[in-house]
C-alpha positions as CSV (number, residue, x, y, z in Angstrom):
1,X,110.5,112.0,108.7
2,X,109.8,108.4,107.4
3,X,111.2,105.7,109.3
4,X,112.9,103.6,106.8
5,X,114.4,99.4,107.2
6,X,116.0,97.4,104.4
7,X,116.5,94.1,104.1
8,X,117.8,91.7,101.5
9,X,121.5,92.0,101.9
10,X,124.1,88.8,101.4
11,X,126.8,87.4,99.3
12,X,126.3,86.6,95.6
13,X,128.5,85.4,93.1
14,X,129.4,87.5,89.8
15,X,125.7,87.5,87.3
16,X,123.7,86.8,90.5
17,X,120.7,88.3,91.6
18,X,119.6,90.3,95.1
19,X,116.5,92.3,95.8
20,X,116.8,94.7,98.5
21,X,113.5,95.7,100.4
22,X,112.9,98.7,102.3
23,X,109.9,99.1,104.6
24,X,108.6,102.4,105.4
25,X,106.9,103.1,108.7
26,X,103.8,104.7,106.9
27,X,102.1,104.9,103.8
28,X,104.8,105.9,100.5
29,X,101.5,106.7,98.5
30,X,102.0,109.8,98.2
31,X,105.8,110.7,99.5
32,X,107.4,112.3,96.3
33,X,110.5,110.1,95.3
34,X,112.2,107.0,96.9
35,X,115.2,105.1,95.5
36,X,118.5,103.8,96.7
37,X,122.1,105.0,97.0
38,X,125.4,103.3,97.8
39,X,128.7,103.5,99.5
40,X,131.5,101.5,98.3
41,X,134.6,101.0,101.0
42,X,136.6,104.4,100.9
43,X,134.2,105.9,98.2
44,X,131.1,108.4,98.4
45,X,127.9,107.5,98.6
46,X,126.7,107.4,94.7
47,X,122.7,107.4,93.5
48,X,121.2,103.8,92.2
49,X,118.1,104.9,91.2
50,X,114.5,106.8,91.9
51,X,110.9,105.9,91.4
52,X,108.8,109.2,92.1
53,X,105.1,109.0,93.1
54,X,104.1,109.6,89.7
55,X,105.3,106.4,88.4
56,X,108.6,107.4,86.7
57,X,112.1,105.6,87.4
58,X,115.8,107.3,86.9
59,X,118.6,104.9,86.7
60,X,122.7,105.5,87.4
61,X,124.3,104.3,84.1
62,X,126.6,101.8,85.3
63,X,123.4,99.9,86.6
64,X,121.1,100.6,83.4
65,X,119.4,97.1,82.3
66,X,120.3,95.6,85.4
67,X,118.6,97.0,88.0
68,X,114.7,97.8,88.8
69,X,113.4,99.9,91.3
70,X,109.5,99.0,92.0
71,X,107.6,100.4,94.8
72,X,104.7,98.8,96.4
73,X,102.2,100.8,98.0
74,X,99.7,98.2,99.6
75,X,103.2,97.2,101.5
76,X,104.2,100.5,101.7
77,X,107.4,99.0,100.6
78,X,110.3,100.2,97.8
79,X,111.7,97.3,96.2
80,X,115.2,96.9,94.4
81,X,115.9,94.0,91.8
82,X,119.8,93.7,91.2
83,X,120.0,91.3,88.3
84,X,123.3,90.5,85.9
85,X,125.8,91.6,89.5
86,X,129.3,92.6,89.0
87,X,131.7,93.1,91.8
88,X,132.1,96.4,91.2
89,X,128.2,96.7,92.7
90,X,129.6,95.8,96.4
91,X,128.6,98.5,99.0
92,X,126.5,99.2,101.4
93,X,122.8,100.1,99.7
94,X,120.6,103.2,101.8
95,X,117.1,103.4,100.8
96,X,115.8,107.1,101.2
97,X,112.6,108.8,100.6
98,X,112.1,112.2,100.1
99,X,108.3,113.4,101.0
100,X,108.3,116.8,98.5
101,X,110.8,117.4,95.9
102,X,112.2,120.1,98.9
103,X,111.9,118.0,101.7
104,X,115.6,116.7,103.2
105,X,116.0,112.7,102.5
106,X,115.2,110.3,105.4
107,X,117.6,107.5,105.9
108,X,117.7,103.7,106.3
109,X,120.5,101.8,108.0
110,X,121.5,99.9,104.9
111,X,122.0,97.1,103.7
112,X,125.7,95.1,102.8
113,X,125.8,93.8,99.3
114,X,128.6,91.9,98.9
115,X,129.7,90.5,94.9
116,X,132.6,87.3,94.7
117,X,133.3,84.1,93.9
């Protein structure tokens, strides 16, 4: 299991930016894929995006163009840049990292993004 913490969350008005940052409790180097979900009051918990260790990044469409997932391994850190925001992106954001493609996901606490004016 990784220990996982994010941090980063707040109120932003509509075409704001955030960025999220979750800190794993060891080295990411080599752990297989990392990303973000979120859960949206009364809703299920819907994927944001992936960066595996091999450098490639998968994207939800409705955050396309607006989002970037980065991680740093010297900080052993996944980053999340939420550019353009709509309040339709409000929800709680979980980072999770996953250390093979079979392993189960561990969790963070998440993080509230709140979108309005």
């Amino acid at each position: 299991q990784v220990q996982l913490v994010e941090s980063g969350g707040g109120l932003v008005q509509p075409g704001g930016s955030l960025r999220l940052s979750c800190a794993a409790s060891g080295s990411i180097f080599s752990i297989y894929s990392m990303g973000w979900y979120r859960q949206a009051p009364g809703k299920q918990r819907d994927l944001v995006g992936t960066a595996t260790s091999g450098g490639s990044t998968d994207y939800a469409e409705s955050v396309k163009g607006r989002f970037t997932i980065s991680r740093d391994n010297a900080k052993n850190t996944v980053l999340l840049q939420m550019n353009s925001l709509k309040p339709d992106d409000t929800a709680v954001y979980y980072c999770f990292a996953k250390r093979t493609y079979n392993s189960p996901a561990s969790w963070g606490q998440g993080t509230q993004v709140t979108v309005s004016s």
